[in-house]
C-alpha positions in Angstrom: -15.8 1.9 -5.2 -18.6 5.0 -5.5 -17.0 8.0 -3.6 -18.1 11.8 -3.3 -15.1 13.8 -2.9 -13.4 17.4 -3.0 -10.4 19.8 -3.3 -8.9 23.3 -3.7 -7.4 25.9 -6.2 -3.5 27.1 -6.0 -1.3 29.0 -8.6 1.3 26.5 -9.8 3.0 25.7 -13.2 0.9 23.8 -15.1 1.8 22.3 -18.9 -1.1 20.7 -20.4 0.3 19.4 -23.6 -2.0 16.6 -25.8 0.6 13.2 -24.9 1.3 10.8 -28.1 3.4 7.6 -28.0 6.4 9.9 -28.3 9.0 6.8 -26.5 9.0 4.8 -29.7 12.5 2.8 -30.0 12.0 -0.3 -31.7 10.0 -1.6 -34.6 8.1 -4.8 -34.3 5.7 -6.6 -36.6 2.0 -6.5 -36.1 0.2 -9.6 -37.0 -3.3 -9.0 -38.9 -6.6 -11.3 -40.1 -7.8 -10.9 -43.0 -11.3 -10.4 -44.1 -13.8 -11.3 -41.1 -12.1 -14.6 -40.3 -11.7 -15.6 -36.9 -8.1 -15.0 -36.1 -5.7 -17.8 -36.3 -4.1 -18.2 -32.5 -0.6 -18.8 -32.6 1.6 -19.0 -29.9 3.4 -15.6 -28.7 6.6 -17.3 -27.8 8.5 -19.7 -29.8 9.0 -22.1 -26.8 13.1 -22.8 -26.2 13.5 -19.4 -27.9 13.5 -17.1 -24.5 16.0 -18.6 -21.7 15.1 -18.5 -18.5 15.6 -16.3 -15.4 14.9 -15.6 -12.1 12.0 -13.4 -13.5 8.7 -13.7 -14.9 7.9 -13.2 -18.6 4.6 -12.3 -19.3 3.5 -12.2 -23.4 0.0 -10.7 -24.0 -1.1 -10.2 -27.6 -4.4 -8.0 -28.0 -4.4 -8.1 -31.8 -5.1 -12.2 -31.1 -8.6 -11.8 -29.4 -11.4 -15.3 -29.8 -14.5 -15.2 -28.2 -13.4 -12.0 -25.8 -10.7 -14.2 -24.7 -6.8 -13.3 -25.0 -3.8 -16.1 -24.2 -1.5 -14.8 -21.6 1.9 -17.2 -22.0 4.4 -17.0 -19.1 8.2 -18.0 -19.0 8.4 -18.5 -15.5 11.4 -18.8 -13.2 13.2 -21.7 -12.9 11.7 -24.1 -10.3 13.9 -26.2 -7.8 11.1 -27.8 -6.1 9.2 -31.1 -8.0 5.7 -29.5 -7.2 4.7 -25.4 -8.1 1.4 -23.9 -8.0 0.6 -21.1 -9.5 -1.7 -18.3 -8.2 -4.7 -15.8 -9.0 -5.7 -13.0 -6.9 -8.6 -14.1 -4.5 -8.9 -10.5 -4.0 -6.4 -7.2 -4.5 -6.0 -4.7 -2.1 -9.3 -1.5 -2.2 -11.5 -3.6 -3.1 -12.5 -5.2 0.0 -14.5 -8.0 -2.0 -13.6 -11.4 -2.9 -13.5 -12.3 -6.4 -12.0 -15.3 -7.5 -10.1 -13.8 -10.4 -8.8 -17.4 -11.4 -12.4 -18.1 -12.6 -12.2 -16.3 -15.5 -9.0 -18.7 -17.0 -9.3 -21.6 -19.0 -7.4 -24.0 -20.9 -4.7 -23.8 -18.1 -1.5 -25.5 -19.1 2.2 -26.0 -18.5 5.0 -27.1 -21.0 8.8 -28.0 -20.1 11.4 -26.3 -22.9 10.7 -28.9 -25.7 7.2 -28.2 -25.4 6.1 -31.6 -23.7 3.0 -30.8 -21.5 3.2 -31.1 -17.7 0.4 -32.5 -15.6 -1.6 -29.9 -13.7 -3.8 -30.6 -10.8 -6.4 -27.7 -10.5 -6.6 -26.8 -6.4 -9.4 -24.5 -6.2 -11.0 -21.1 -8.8 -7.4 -19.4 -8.3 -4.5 -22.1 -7.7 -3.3 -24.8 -10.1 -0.5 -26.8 -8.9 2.2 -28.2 -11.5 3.7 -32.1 -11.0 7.4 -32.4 -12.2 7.7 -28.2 -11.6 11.3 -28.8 -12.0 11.1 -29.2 -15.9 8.8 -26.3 -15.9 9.4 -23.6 -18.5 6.2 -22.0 -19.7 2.4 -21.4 -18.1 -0.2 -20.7 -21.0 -3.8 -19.8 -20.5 -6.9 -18.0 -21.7 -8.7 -15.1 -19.9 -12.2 -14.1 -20.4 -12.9 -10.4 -19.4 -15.1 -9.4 -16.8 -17.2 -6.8 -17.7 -19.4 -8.8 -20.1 -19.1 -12.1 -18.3 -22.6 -12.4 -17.0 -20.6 -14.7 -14.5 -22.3 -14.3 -10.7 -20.3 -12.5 -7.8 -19.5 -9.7 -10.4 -16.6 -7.6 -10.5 -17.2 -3.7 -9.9 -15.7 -2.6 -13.4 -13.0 -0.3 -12.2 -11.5 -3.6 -11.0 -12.3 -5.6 -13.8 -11.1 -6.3 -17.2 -12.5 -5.8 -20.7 -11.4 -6.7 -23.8 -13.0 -5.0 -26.8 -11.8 -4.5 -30.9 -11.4 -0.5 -29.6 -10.5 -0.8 -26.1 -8.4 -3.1 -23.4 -8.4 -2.8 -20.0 -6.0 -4.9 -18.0 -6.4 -4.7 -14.6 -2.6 -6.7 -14.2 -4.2 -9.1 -11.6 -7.1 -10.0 -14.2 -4.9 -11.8 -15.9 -1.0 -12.4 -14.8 -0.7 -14.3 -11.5 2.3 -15.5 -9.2 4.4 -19.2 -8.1 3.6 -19.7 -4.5 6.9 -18.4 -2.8 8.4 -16.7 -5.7 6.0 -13.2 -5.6 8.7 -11.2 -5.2 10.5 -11.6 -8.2 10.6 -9.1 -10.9 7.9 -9.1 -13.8 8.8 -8.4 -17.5 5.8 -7.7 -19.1 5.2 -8.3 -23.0 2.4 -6.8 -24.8 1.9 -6.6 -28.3 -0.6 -3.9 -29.4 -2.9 -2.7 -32.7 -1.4 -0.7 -34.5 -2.4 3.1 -33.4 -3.0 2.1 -30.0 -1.8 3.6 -26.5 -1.5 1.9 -23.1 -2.2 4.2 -20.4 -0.3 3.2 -17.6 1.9 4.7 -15.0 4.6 2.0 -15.6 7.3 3.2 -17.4 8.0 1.2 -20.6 11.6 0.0 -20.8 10.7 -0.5 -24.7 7.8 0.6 -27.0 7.4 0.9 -30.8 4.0 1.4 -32.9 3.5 -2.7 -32.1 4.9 -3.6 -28.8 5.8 -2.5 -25.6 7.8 -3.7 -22.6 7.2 -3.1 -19.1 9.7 -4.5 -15.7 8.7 -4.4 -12.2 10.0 -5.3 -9.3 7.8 -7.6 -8.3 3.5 -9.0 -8.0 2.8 -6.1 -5.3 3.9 -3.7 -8.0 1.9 -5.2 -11.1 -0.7 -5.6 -9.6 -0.9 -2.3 -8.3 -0.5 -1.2 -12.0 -3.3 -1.1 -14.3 -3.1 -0.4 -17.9 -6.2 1.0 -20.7 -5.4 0.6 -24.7 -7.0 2.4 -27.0 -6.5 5.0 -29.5 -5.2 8.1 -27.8 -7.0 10.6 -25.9 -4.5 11.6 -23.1 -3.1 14.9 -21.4 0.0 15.2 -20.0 0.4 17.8 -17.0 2.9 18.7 -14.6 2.1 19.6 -10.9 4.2 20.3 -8.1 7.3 18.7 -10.3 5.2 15.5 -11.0 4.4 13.9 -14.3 0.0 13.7 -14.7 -1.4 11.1 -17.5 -5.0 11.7 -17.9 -6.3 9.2 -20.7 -9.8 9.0 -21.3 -12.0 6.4 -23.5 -15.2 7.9 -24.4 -17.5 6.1 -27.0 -19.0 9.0 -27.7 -16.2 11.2 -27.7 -18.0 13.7 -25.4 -15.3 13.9 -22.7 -12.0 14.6 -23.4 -8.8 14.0 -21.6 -8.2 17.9 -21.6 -11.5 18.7 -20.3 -10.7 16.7 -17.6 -7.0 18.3 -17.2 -8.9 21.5 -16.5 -11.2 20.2 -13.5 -8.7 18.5 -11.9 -5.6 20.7 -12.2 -6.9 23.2 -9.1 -8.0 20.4 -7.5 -4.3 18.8 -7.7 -2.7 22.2 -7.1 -4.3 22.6 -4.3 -3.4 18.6 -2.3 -0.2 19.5 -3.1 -0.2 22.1 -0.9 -2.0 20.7 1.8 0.5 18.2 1.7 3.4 20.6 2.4 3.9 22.0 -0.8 5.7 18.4 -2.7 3.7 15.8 -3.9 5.3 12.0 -2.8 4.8 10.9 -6.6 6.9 11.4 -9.6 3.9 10.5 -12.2 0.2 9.4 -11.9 -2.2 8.1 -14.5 -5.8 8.6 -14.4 -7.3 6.4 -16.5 -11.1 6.8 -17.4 -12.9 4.2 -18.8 -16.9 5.3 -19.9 -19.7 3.0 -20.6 -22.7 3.3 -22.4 -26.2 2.2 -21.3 -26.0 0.7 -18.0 -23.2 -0.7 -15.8 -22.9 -4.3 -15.5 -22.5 -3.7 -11.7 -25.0 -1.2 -11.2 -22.6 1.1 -10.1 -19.6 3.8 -11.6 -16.8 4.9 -9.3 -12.7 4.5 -9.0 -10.2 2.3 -7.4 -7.4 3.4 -5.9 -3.4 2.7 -6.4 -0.5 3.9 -5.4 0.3 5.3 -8.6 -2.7 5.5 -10.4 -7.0 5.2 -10.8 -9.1 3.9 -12.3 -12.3 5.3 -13.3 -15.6 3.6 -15.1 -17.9 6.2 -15.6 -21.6 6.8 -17.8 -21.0 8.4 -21.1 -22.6 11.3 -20.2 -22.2 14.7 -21.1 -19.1 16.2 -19.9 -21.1 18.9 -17.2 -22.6 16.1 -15.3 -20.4 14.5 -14.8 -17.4 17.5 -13.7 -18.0 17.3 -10.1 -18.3 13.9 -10.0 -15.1 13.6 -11.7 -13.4 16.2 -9.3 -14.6 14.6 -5.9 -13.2 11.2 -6.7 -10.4 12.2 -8.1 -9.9 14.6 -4.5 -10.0 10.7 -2.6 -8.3 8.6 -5.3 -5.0 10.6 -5.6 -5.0 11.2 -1.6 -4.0 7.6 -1.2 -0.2 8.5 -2.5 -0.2 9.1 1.2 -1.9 6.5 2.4 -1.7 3.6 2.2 1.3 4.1 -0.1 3.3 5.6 2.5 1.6 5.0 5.4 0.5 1.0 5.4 0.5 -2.0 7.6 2.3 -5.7 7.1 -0.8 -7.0 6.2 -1.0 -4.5 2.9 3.0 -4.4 2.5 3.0 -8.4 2.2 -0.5 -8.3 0.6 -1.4 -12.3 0.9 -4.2 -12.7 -2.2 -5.3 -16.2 -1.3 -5.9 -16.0 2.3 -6.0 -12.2 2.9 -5.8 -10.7 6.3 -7.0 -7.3 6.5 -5.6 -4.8 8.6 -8.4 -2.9 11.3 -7.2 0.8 10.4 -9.2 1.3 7.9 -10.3 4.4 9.5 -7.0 5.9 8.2 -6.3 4.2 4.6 -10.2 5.0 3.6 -11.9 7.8 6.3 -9.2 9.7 6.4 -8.6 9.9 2.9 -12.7 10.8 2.1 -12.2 13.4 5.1 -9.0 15.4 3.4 -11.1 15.1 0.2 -13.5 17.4 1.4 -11.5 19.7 4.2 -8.9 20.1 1.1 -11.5 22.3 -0.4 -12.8 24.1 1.7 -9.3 25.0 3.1 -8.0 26.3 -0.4 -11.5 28.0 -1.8 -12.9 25.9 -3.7 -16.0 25.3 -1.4 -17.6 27.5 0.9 -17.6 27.4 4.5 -21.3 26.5 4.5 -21.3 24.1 1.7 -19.2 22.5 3.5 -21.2 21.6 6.7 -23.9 20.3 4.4 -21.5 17.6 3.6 -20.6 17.0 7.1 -24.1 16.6 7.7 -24.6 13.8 5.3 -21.5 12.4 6.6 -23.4 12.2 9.2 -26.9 11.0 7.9 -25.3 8.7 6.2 -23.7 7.1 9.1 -26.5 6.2 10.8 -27.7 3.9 8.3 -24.8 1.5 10.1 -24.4 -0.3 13.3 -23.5 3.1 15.6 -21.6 0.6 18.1 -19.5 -1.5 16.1 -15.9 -0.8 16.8 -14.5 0.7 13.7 -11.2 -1.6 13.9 -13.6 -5.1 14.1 -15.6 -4.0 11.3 -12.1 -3.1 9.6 -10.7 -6.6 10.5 -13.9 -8.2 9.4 -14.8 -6.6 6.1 -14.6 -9.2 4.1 -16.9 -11.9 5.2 -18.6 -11.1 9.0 -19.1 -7.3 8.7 -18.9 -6.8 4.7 -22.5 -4.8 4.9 -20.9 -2.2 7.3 -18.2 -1.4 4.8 -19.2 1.4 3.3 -19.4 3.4 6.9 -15.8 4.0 5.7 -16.7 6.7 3.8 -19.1 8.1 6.0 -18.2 7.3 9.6 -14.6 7.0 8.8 -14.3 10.8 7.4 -16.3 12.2 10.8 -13.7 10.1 12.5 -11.0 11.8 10.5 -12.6 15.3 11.4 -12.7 14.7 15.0 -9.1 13.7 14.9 -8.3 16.9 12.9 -9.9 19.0 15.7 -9.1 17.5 18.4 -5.5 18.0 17.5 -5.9 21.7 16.5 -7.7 21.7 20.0 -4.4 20.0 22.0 -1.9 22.4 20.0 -3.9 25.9 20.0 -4.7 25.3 16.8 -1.2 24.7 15.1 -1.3 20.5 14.2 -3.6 19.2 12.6 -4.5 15.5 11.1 -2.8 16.4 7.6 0.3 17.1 9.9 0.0 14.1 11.5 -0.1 11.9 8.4 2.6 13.4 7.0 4.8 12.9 10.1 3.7 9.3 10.1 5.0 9.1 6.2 8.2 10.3 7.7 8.3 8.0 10.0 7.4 4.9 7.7 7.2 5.0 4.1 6.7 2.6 1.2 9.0 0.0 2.2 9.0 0.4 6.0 5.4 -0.7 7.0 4.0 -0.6 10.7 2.3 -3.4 12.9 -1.0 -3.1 13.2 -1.6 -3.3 17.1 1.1 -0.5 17.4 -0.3 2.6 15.0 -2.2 3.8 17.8 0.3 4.3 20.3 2.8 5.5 17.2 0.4 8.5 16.8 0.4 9.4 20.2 4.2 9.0 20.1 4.5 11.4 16.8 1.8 14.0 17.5 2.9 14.3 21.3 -0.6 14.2 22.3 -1.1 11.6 24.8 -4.5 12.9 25.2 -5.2 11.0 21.6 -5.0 7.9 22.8 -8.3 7.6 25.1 -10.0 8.7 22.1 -9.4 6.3 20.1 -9.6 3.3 23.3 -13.1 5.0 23.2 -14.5 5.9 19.8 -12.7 3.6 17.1 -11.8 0.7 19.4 -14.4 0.7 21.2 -17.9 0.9 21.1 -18.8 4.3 22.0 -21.0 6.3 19.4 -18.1 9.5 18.4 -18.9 12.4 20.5 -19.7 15.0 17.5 -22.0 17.2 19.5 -18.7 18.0 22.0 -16.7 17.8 19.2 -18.6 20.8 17.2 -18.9 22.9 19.9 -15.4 23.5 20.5 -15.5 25.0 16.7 -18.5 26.8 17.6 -21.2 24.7 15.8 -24.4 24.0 16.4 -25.3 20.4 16.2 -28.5 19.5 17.7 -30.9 16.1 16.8 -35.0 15.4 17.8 -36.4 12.2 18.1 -40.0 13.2 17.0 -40.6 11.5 13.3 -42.9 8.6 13.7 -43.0 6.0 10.7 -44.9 2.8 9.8 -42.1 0.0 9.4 -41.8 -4.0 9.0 -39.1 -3.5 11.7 -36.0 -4.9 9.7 -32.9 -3.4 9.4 -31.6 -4.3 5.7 -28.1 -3.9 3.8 -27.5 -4.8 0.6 -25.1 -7.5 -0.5 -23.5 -6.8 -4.2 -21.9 -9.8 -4.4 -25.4 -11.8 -4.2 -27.5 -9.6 -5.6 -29.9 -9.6 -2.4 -31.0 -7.2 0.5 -29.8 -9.1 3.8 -31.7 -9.1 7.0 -29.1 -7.6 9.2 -31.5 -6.5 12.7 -34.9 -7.2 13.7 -37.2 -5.6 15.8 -38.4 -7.5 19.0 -42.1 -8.1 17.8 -40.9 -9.5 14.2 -38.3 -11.7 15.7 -40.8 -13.5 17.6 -42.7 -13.8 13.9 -39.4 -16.1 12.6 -37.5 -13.6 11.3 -33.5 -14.9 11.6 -30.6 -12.0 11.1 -28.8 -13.2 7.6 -31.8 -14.0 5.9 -32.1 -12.7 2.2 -35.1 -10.8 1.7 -36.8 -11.9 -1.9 -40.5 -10.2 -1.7 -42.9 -8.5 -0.1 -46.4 -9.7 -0.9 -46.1 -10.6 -4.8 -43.7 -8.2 -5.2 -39.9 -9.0 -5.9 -37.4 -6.6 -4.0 -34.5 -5.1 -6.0 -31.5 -2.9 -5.7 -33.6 -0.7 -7.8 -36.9 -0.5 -6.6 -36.9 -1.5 -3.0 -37.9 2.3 -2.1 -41.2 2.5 -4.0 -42.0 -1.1 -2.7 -41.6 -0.3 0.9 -43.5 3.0 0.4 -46.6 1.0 -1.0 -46.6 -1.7 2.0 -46.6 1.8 3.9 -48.9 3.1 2.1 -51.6 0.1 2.4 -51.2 -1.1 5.6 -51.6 0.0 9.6 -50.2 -0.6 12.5 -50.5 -4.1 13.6 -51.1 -5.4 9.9 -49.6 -8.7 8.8 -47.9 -8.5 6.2 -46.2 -11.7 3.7 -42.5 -11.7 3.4 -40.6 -14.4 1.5 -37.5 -14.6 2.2 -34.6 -17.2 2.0 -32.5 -19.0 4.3 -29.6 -21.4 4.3 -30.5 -24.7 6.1 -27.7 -27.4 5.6 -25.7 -26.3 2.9 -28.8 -25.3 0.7 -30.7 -22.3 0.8 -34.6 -22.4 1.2 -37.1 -20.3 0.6 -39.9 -19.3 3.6 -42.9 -17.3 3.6 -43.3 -15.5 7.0 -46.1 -12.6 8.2 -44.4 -9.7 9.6 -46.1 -7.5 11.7 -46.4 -3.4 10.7 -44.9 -1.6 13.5 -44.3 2.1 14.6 -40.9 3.0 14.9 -39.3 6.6 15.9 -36.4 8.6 14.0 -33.8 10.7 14.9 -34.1 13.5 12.5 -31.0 15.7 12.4 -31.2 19.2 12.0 -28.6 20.9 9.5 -25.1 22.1 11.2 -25.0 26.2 11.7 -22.6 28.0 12.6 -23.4 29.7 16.7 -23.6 33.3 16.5 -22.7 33.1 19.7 -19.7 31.5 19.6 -16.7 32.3 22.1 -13.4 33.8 20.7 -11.9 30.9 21.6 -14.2 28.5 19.6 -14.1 30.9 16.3 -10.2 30.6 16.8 -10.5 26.8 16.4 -12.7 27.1 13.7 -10.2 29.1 11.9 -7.6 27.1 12.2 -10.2 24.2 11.3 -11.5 25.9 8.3 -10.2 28.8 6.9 -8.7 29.1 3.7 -5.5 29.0 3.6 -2.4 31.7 2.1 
């Protein structure tokens, strides 16, 4: 998703060598068309060929594209049971969206070993269940890549797919899926590739040559957490802190390199590694950068996070704007090898993609990770002091464009349907909730444990295969940091429903945070989110003189006047109903609403009403601050040796 992040500068070894497919060890056969004929689909696997296992084997052959579709054939394990069905992510973990990756496949069918199709019974968008599963032996299906779908509900890119004559990007749960019950077995993974062509992953191929390679894992947690970009080569290869860096880049201009990117990042990597004790938790990461041209299908550019890797789909811009861009999210992306690879509840370790259930920390897995982003830099030099309460501050700003009261772990539980347009608070709310942590601890231990302590005990303590409950994290903290103090914190501020205490919390740092409630504005009295899955602004509060005008809280607002509202340019709407109307002035809104099952549209006069602002002043440093407080602070803040 769109992140702003940060980080810090360290003196370290760093190789940056230019990284070719240098693994080769077999030769394999590339099949090629002719002329500009549409290529002749055959099938991957010659059907009784490949015996069966208790593992998956995936074929994928991007040298075979028709109409920006690609077959994926799978020998699937053997099946005991008379009925299978087989499964496509509903949604994957950081996204926090639904998606219905099964609606991209077609032509969906199942074979036993002599090649006799098996009925299939499609359940819903993601499941298909198999009659006589017993005989089962091979899946085959098309995919259609997302990024140039034009389907609804569309997928932000850096979860997507894409399949192009120059470039592939397979987001693993875009196109291989799972038997109901059988997620856990291990994956072989066959792709067969142009010739000249690199797959940026950070799997580790058991087999490669100039046409194939061959990846295994353990099991659908792991693929799917695994995403791969072919293309010709433009990667970097660097080592920090003893682990292995894959930067690979796909530029359609060729402005951005993979080694320009190697040299904004490196401090930045240096410089997490020590904040994280000095050993990164990793042995290789890939960051893997994928830029468009034009305009996003989304609407938006950002990263998506896993535990080995990112993802990145960026504008092909010049390489200067987009350097600081590229350094803040890759400050939050490669913070989550801590959490939640480390650090993560049941409902992540056993990650259910149908029926997902989310976990209510994500306070932790997302604030805390935006919050290091920032306090990495300014801890190691790479941002000042000052700088860095000007992003506190829109931290802060940005907050209050959410619902102040809503416990933090409700919204977290309900992110994907009830409280999906308070989501993005993560980022903002969740990182001041981070920061308070962080000084509240330095405050409880004169200064000497902080939060980046207390996440790293807590990785001690779990780990990637030893996840926690999620009713019990709160009291675990307590129990590691030894600060039973902690606790009525969080009773207060993240489960409950008090707004966090930032003035208090500041002044024990010795800074000055102050707000005035004097800015008077002309408003229609709405409080609006927008939804990116449909496209529309939703009603989400209403003042108490437009409710009574039939205003409902979920209706999608369409127009103002004669004037359709967009993602793009509600602002300059909104500033001309301003600009032409009074207090008191009625004011047509269409807007739709769903009444049994259908949604209709209604046109409704708002009134034009005052409201007041709380403008907040920047953060400052006191002058007059204690020794105590500048103690803090130091600890808080300064850079460290």
């Amino acid at each position: 998703m769109k992140r702003l992040f940060f980080l810090a500068v360290i003196i370290l070894l760093v190789c940056v060598t230019s990284f070719t497919d240098a693994f080769a060890q077999k030769k394999a056969k590339n099949k090629t068309v002719k002329g500009n004929q549409a290529p002749k689909i055959e099938e991957i696997v010659p059907a009784p060929a490949i015996p069966q296992t208790a593992n998956y084997q995936c074929y994928l052959d991007l040298t075979q594209v028709k109409d920006d579709k690609l077959m994926v054939e799978v020998i699937t394990p053997q099946i005991t049971a008379n009925e299978a069905i087989y499964c496509m992510p509903k949604i994957v973990p950081g996204t926090y969206s639904i998606y219905d990756f099964g609606r991209f496949l077609s032509n969906f069918k199942a074979y036993n070993a002599q090649g006799k199709e098996l009925e299939i019974v499609a359940l819903d968008e993601n499941r298909w269940q198999i009659n006589g599963a017993k005989e089962l032996y091979k899946l085959s299906y098309w995919v259609e890549d997302s990024y140039d779908t034009g389907k609804d509900n569309f997928i932000f890119e850096p979860a997507g797919t894409n399949i192009e004559k120059d470039n592939f990007v397979i987001n693993t749960h875009g196109f291989f899926g799972y038997i109901d019950g059988m997620k856990r077995n291990d994956y072989e993974i066959n792709i067969t590739k142009p010739e000249g062509f690199f797959g940026a992953t950070s799997m580790q191929t058991v087999a490669t040559s100039q046409t194939s390679d061959k990846f295994v894992m353990e099991d659908y947690m792991q693929l799917a957490d695994a995403p791969l970009m072919y293309t010709k080569p433009d990667t970097t290869i660097m080592q920090v802190g003893g682990a292995e860096i894959l930067i690979s880049v796909y530029s359609p201009s060729g402005r951005l390199s993979s080694k320009f990117v190697a040299e904004q990042i490196q401090p930045i990597l240096s410089a997490q590694k020590d904040y994280l004790g000095g050993k990164l938790p990793v042995n290789r990461y890939a960051f893997i950068i994928y830029l468009f041209k034009g305009m996003s299908g989304s609407g938006s550019m950002g990263a998506l996070e896993h535990s080995y890797s990112s993802l990145y789909y960026l504008p092909d811009s010049e390489p200067t704007d987009l350097a600081q861009f590229i350094k803040d999210v890759a400050a939050h992306e490669f913070f989550h090898i801590v959490t939640p690879l480390s650090i993560h509840s049941k409902e992540i370790h056993d990650f259910d993609y149908i029926n997902p259930q989310m976990s209510k920390h994500l306070w932790m897995y997302e604030g805390c990770i935006e919050y290091f982003a920032g306090h990495v830099q300014v801890k190691h030099g790479l941002m000042s002091q000052q700088d860095y309460l000007g992003v506190l501050l829109g931290k802060i700003n940005e907050s209050k464009s959410y619902k102040e009261r809503l416990p933090f772990t409700l919204m977290s539980k309900g992110c994907l349907r009830e409280h999906k347009s308070q989501y993005l608070n993560v980022y903002a709310k969740g990182a001041l909730i981070g920061m308070c942590i962080d000084i509240k601890l330095r405050q409880f231990s004169n200064g000497k444990y902080g939060i980046q302590n207390l996440i790293l005990d807590l990785a001690k303590q779990y780990g990637k295969d030893k996840p926690f409950e999620d009713d019990e994290l709160f009291d675990k903290i307590v129990e590691v940091s030894k600060f039973p103090e902690l606790r009525k914190f969080f009773s207060e501020y993240v489960e409950g429903e008090k707004p966090l205490p930032l003035k208090e919390i500041f002044k024990l740092v010795g800074v000055r945070y102050d707000f005035t409630e004097t800015q008077k504005r002309l408003s229609l009295g709405l409080q609006l989110s927008f939804d990116e899955s449909t496209g529309h602004f939703i009603i989400e509060d209403i003042n108490e003189v437009n409710e009574k005008s039939g205003f409902q809280k979920g209706d999608f607002l369409v127009a103002i006047g004669n004037k359709k509202v967009t993602q793009e340019n509600y602002r300059d709407v909104f500033e001309e109903v301003k600009k032409s109307n009074k207090e008191g002035d009625k004011v047509t809104i269409i807007i739709t609403r769903e009444e049994k099952g259908k949604r209709k549209e209604r046109k409704i006069k708002g009134t034009m009403v005052t409201v007041e602002d709380k403008i907040y002043l920047p953060l400052a440093f006191d002058e007059n601050a204690t020794p105590e407080q500048i103690k803090l602070r130091e600890a808080w803040l300064k850079v460290m040796q």
